[in-house]
PyMOL CGO cylinders between C-alpha atoms (Angstrom):
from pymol import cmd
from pymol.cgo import CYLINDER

trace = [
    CYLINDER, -191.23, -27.20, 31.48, -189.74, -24.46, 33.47, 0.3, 1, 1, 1, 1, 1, 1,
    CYLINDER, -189.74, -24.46, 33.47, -192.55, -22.38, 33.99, 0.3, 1, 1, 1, 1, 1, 1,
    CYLINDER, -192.55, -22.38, 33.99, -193.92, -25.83, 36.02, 0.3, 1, 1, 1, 1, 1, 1,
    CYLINDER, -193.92, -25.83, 36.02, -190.95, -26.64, 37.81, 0.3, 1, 1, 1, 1, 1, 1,
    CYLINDER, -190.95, -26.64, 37.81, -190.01, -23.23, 39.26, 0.3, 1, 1, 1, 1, 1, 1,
    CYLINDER, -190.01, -23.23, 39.26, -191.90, -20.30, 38.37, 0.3, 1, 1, 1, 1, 1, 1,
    CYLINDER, -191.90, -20.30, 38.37, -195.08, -21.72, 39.41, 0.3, 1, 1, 1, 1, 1, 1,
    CYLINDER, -195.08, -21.72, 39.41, -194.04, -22.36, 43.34, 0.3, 1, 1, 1, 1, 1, 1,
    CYLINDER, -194.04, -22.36, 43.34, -192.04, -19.17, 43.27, 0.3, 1, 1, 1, 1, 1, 1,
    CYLINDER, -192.04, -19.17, 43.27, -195.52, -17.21, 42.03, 0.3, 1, 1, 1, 1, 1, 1,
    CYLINDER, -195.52, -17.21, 42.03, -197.56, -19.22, 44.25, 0.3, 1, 1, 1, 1, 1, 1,
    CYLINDER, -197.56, -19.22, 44.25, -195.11, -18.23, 47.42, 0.3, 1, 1, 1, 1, 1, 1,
    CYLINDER, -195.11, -18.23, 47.42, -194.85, -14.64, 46.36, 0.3, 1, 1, 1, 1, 1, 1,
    CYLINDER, -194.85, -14.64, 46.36, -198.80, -14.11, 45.21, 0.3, 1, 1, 1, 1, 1, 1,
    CYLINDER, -198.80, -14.11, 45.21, -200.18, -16.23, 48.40, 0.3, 1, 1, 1, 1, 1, 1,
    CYLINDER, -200.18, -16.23, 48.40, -197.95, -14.41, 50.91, 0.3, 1, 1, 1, 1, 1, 1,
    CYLINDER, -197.95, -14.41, 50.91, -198.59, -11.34, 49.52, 0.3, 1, 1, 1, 1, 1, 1,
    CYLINDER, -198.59, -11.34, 49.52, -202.64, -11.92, 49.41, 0.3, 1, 1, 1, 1, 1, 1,
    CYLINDER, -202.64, -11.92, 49.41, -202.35, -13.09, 52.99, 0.3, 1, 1, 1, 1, 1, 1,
    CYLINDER, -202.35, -13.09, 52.99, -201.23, -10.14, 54.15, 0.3, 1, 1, 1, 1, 1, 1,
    CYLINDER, -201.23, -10.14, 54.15, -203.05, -7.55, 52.37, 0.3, 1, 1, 1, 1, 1, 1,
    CYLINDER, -203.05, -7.55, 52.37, -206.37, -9.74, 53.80, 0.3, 1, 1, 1, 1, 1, 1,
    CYLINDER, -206.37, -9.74, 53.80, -205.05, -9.57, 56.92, 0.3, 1, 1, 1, 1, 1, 1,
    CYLINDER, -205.05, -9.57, 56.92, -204.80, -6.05, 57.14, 0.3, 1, 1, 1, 1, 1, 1,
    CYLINDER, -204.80, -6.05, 57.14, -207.04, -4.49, 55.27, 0.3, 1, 1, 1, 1, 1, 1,
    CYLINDER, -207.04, -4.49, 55.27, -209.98, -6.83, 56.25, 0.3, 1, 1, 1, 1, 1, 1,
    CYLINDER, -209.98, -6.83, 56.25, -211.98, -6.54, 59.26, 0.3, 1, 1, 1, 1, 1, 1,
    CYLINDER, -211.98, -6.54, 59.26, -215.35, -8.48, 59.74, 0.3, 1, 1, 1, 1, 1, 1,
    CYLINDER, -215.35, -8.48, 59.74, -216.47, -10.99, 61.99, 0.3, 1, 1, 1, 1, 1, 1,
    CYLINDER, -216.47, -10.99, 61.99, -215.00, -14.37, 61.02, 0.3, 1, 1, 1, 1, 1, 1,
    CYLINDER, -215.00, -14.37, 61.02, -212.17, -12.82, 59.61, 0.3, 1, 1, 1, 1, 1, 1,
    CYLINDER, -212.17, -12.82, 59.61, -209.30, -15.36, 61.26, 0.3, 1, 1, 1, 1, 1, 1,
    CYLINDER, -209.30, -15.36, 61.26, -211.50, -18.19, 60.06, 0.3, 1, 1, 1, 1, 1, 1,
    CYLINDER, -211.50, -18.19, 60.06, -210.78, -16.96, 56.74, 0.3, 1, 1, 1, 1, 1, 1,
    CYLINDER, -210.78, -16.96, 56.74, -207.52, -16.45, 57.27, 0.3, 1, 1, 1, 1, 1, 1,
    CYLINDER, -207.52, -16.45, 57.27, -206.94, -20.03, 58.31, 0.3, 1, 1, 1, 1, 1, 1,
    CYLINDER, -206.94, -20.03, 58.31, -208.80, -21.35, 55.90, 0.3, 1, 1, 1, 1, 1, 1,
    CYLINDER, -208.80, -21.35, 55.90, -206.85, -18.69, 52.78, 0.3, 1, 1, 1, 1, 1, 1,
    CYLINDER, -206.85, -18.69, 52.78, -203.35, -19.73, 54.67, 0.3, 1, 1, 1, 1, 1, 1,
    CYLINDER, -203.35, -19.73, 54.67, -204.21, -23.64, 54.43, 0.3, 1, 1, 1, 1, 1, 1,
    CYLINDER, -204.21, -23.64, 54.43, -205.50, -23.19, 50.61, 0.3, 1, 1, 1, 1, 1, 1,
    CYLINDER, -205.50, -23.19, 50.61, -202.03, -21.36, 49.99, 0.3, 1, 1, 1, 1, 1, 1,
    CYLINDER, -202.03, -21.36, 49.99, -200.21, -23.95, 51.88, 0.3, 1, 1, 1, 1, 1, 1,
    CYLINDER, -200.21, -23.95, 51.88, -201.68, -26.64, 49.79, 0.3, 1, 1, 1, 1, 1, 1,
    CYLINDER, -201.68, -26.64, 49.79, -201.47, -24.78, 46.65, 0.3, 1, 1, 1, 1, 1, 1,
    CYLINDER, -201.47, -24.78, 46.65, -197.87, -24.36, 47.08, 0.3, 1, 1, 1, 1, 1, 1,
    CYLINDER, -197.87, -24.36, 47.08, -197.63, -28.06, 47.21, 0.3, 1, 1, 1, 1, 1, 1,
    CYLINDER, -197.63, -28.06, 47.21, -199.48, -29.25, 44.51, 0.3, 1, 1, 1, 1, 1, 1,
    CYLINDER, -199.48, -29.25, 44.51, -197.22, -26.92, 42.62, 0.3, 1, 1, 1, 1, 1, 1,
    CYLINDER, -197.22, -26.92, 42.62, -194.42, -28.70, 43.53, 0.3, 1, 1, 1, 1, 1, 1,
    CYLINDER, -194.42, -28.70, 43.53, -195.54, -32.23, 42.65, 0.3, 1, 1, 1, 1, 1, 1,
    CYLINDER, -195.54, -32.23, 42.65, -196.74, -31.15, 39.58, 0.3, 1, 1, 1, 1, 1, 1,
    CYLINDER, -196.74, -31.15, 39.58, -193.60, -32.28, 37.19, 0.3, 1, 1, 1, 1, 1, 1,
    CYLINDER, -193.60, -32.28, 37.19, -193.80, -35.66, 38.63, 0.3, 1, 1, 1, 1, 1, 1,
    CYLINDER, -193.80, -35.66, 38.63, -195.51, -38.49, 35.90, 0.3, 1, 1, 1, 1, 1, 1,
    CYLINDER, -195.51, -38.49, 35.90, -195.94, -41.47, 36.19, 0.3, 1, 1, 1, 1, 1, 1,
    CYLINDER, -195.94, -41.47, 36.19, -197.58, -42.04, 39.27, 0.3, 1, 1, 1, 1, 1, 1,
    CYLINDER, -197.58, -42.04, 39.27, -200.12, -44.69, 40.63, 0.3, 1, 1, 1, 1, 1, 1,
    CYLINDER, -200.12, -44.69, 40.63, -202.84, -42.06, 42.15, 0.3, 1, 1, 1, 1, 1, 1,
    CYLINDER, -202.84, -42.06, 42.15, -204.58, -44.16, 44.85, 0.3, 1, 1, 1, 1, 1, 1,
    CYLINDER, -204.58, -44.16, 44.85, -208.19, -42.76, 46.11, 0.3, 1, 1, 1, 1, 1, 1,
    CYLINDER, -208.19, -42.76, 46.11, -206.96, -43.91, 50.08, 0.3, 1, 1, 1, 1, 1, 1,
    CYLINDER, -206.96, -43.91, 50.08, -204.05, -41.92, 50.12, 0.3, 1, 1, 1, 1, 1, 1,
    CYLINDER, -204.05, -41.92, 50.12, -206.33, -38.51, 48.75, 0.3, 1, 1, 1, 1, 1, 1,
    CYLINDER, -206.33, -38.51, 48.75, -208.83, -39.50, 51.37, 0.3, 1, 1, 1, 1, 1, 1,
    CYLINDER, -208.83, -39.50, 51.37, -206.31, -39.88, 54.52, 0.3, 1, 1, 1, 1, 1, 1,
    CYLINDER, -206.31, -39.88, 54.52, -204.48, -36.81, 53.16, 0.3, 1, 1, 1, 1, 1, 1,
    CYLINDER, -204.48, -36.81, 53.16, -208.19, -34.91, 53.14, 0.3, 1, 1, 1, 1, 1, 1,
    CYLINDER, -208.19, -34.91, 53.14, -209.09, -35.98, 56.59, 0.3, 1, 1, 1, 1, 1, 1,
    CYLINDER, -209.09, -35.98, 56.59, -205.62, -34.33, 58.37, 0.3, 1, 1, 1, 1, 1, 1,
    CYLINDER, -205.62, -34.33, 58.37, -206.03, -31.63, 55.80, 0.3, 1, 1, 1, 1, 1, 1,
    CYLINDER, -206.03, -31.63, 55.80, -209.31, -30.77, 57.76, 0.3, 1, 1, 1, 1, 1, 1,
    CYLINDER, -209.31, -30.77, 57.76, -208.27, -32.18, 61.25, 0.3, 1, 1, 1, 1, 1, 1,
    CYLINDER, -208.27, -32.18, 61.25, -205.79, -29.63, 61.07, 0.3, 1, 1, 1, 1, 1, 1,
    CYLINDER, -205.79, -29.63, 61.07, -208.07, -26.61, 59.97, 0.3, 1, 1, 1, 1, 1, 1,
    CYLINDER, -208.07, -26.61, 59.97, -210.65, -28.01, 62.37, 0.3, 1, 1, 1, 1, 1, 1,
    CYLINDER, -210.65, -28.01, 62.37, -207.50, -27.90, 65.31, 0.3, 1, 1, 1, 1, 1, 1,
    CYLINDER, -207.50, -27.90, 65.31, -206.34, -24.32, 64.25, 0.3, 1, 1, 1, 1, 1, 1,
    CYLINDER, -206.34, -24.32, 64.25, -209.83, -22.72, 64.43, 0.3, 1, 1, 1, 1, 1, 1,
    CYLINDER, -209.83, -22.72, 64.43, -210.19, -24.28, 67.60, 0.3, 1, 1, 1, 1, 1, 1,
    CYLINDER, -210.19, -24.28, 67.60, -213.50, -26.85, 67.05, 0.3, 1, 1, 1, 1, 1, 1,
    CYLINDER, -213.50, -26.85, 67.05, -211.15, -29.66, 67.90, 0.3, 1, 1, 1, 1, 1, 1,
    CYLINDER, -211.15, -29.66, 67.90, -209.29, -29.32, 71.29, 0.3, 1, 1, 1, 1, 1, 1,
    CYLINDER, -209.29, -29.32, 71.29, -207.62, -32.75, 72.99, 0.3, 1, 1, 1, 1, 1, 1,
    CYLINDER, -207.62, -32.75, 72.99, -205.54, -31.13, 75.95, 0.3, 1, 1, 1, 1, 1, 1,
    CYLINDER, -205.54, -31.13, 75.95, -202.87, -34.26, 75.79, 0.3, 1, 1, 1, 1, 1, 1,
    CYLINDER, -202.87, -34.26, 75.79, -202.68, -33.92, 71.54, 0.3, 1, 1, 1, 1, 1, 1,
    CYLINDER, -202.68, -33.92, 71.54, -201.86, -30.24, 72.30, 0.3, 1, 1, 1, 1, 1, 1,
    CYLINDER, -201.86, -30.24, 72.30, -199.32, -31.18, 74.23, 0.3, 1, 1, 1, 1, 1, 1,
    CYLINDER, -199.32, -31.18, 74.23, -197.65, -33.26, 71.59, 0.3, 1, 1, 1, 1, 1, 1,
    CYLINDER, -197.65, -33.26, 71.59, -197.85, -31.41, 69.24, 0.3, 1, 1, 1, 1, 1, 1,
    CYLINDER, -197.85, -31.41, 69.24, -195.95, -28.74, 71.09, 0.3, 1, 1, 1, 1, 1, 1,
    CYLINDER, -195.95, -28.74, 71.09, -193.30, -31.46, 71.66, 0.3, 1, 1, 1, 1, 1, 1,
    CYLINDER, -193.30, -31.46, 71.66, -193.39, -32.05, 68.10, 0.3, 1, 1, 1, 1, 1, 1,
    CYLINDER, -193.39, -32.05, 68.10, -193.16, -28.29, 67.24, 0.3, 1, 1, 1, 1, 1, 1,
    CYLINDER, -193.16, -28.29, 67.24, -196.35, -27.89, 65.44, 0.3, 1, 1, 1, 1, 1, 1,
    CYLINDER, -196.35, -27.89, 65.44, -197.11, -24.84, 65.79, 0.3, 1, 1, 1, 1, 1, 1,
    CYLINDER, -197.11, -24.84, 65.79, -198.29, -22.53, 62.94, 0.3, 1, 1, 1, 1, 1, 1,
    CYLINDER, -198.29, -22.53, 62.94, -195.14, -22.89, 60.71, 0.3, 1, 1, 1, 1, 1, 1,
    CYLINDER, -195.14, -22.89, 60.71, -195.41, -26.23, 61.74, 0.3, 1, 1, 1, 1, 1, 1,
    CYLINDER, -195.41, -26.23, 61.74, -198.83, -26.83, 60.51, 0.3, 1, 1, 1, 1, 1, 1,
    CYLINDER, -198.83, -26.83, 60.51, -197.60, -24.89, 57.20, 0.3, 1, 1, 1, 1, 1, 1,
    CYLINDER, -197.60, -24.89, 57.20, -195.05, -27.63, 56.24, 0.3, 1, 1, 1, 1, 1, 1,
    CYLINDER, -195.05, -27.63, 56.24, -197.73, -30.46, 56.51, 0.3, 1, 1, 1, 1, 1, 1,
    CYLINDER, -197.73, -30.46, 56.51, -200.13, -28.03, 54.27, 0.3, 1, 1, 1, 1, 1, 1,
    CYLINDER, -200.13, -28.03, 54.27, -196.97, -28.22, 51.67, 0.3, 1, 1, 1, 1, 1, 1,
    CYLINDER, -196.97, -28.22, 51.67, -196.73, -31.54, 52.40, 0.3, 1, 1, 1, 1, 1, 1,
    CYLINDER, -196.73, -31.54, 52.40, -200.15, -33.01, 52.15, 0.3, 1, 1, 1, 1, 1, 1,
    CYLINDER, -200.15, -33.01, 52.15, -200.62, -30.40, 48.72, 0.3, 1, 1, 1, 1, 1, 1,
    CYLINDER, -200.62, -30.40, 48.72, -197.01, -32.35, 47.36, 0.3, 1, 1, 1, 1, 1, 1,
    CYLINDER, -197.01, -32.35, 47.36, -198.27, -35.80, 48.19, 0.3, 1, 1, 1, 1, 1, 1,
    CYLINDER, -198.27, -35.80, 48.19, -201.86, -35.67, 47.16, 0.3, 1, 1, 1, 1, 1, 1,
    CYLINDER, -201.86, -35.67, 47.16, -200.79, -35.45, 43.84, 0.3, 1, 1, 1, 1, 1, 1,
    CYLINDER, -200.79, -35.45, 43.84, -197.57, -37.31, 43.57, 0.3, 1, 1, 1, 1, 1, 1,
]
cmd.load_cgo(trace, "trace")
């Protein structure tokens, strides 16, 4: 019911943001912005499978979950820097995905994987 529809993205906003940033700065070891990518996309995600959560009735199809896995970890793979194509950076700055930009296809991919 409610709890489902609202409470649970609400928590998962307030909860995620506010484990993010007690990470962030109270945590200090080598690696630590890996994590920190890799905690941000899980709360992204999170967030979005929240979201899609109330929805029934849906056909789940195995090619969508795999497409939606592969720019889950393009993306990760992009942000921690093992994939670099100088003339995809460049779109995406046209595109304006940048780090809040990469957020909303986190949400996004989390929302659709499940709808």
């Amino acid at each position: 019911g409610i709890m489902k529809k609202y409470l649970m993205p609400i928590l998962t906003v307030i909860i995620g943001g506010l484990v993010i940033h007690l990470f962030a700065t109270y945590l200090n070891f080598p690696g630590v912005e890996t994590f920190l990518v890799l905690l941000r996309a899980a709360v992204y995600f999170f967030f979005g499978v929240t979201m899609s959560w109330i929805k029934h009735g849906r056909q789940y199809t195995w090619l969508r979950k795999v497409i939606i896995t592969i720019i889950v970890f393009f993306i990760i793979a992009w942000q921690l820097g093992y994939v670099v194509f100088p003339q995809l950076a460049s779109v995406f700055t046209f595109l304006g995905l940048t780090d809040f930009g990469f957020s909303l296809v986190y949400i996004y991919c989390g929302w659709a994987f499940f709808d």
